[in-house]
Backbone bond lengths (Angstrom), bond angles and torsions (degrees), N, CA, C in turn:
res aa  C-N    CA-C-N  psi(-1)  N-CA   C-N-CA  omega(-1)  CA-C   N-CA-C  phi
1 X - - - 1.452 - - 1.532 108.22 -
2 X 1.056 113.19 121.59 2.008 120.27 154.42 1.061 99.50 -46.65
3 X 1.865 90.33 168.76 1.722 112.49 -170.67 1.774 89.92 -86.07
4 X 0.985 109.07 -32.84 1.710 94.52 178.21 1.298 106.49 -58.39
5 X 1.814 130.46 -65.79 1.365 112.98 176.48 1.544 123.41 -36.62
6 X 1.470 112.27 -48.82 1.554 94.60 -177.66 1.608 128.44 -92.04
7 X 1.363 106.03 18.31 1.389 111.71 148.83 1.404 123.60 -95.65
8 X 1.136 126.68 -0.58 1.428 135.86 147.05 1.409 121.75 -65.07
9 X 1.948 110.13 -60.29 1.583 108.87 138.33 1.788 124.44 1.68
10 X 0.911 71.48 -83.94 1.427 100.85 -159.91 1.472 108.45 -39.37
11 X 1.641 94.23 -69.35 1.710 103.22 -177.04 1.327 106.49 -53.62
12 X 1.625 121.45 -37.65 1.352 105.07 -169.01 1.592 109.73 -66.33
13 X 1.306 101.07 -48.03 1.785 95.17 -172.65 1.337 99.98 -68.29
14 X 1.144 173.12 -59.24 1.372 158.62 128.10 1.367 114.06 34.75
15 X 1.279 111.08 -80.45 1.353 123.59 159.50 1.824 125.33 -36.90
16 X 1.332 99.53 -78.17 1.459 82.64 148.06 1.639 153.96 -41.43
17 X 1.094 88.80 -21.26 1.459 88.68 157.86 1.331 148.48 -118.11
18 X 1.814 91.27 35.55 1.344 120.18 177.00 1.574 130.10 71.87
19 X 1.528 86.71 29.61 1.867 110.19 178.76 1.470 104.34 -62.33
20 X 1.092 127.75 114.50 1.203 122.57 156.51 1.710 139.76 -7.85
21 X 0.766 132.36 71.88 1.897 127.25 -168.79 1.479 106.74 -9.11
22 X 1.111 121.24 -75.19 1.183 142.91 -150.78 1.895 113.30 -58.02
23 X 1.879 91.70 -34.28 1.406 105.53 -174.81 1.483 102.12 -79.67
24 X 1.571 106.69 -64.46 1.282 117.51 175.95 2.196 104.29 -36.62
25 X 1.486 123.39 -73.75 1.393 101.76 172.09 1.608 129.99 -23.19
26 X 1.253 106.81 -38.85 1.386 115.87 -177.76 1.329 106.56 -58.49
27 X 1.750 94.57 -70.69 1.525 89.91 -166.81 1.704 128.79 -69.56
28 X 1.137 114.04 -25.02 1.664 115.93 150.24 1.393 114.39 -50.70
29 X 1.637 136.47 -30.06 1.468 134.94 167.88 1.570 107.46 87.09
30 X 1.656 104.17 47.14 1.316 90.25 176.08 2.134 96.35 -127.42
31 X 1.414 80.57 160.03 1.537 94.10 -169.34 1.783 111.31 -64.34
32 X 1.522 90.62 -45.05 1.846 117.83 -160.61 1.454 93.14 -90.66
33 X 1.330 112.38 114.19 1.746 113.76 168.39 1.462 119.57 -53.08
34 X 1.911 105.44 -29.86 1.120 106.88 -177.63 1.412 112.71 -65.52
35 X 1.527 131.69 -40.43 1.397 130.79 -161.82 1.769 92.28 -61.09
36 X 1.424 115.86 -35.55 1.354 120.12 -173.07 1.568 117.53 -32.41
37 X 1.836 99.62 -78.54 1.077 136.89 -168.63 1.811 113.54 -69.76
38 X 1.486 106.23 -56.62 1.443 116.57 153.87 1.083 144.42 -33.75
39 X 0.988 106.38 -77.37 1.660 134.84 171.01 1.447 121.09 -29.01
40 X 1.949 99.96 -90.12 1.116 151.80 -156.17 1.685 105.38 -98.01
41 X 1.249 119.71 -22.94 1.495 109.15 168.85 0.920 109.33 -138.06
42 X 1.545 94.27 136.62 1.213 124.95 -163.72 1.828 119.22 -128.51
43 X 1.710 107.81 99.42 1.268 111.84 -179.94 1.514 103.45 -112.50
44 X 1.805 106.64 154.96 1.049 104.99 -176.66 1.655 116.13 -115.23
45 X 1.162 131.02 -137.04 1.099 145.27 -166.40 2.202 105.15 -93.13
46 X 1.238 101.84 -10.05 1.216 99.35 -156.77 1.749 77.83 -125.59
47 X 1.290 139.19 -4.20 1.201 135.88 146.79 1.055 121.33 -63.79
48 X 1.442 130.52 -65.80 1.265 155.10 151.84 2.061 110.62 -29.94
49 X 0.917 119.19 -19.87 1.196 129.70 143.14 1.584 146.91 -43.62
50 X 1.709 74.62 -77.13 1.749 100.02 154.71 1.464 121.75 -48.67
51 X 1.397 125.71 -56.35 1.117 126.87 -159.23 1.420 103.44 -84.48
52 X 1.563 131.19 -17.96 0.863 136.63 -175.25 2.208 98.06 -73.63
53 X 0.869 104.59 -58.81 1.610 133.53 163.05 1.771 96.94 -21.40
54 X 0.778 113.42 -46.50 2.022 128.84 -132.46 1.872 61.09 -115.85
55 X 1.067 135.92 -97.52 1.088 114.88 -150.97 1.821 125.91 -56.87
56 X 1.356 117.98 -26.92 0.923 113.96 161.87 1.775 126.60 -52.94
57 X 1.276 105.23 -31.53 1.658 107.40 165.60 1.474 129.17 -67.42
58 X 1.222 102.04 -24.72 1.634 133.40 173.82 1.570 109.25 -66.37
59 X 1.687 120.31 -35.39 0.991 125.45 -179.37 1.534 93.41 -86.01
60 X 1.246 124.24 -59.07 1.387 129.52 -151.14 1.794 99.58 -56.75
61 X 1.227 96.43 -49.39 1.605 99.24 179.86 1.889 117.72 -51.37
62 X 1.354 98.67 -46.77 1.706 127.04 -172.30 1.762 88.34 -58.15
63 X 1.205 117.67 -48.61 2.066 118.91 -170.22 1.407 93.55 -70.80
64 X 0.979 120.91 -37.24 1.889 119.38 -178.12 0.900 123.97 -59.74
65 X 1.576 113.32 -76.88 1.490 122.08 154.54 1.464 104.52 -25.33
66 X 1.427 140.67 -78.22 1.496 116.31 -156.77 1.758 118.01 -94.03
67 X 1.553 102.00 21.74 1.527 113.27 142.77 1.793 112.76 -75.84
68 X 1.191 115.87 -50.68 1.239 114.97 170.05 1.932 115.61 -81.69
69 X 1.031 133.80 10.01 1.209 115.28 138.53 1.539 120.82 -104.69
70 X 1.747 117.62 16.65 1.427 117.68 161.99 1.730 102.15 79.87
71 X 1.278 105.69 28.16 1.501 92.95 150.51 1.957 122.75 -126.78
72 X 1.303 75.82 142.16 1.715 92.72 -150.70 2.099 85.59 -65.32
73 X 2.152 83.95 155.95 1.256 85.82 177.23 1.628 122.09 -55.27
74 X 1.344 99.37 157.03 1.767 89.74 161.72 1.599 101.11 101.75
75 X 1.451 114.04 -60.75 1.224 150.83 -146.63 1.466 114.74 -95.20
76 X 1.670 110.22 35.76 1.255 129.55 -165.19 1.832 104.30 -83.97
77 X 1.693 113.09 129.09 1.153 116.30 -176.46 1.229 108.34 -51.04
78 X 1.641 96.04 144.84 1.920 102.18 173.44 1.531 117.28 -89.47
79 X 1.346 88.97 105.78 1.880 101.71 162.80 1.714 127.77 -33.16
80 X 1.091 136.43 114.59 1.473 126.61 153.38 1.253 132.11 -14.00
81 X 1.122 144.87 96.81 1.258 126.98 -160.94 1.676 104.69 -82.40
82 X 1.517 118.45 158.73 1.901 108.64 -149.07 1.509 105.67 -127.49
83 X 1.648 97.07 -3.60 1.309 118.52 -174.67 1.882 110.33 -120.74
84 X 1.004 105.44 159.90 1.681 115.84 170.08 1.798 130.08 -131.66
85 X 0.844 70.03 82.20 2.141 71.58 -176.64 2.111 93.07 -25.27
86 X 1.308 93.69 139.34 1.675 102.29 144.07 1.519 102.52 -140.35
């Protein structure tokens, strides 16, 4: 593999492993976030999986937790609203 392939490598597994965008742009040395994210990383269908996965636990955990602080399903406290229509 070329150094171009494994800076593609790179970013992708980087990326995958929940590197920051912003850092990861940096450290590849590109100006355009898009060339970052676009370009150079590359997730597939079996990424998009995962994260789907990872968030479902995120929920599962989130329904637990407010079984154990005793709020019934459904019956989720009402937020402040932070905005105001005019």
């Amino acid at each position: 593999m070329d150094d171009h392939g494994r800076r593609h490598t790179y970013c992708s597994n980087q990326a995958k492993a929940g590197m920051n965008p912003k850092t990861l742009q940096y450290l590849m040395g590109h100006s355009d976030i898009g060339v970052t994210m676009n370009v150079y990383t590359h997730l597939g269908m079996e990424d998009a999986a995962a994260e789907m996965a990872r968030m479902e636990e995120v929920e599962s955990a989130r329904r637990e937790q407010e079984k154990l602080n005793g709020v019934k399903e459904g019956k989720e406290k009402q937020s402040k609203k932070m905005f105001r229509v005019v």
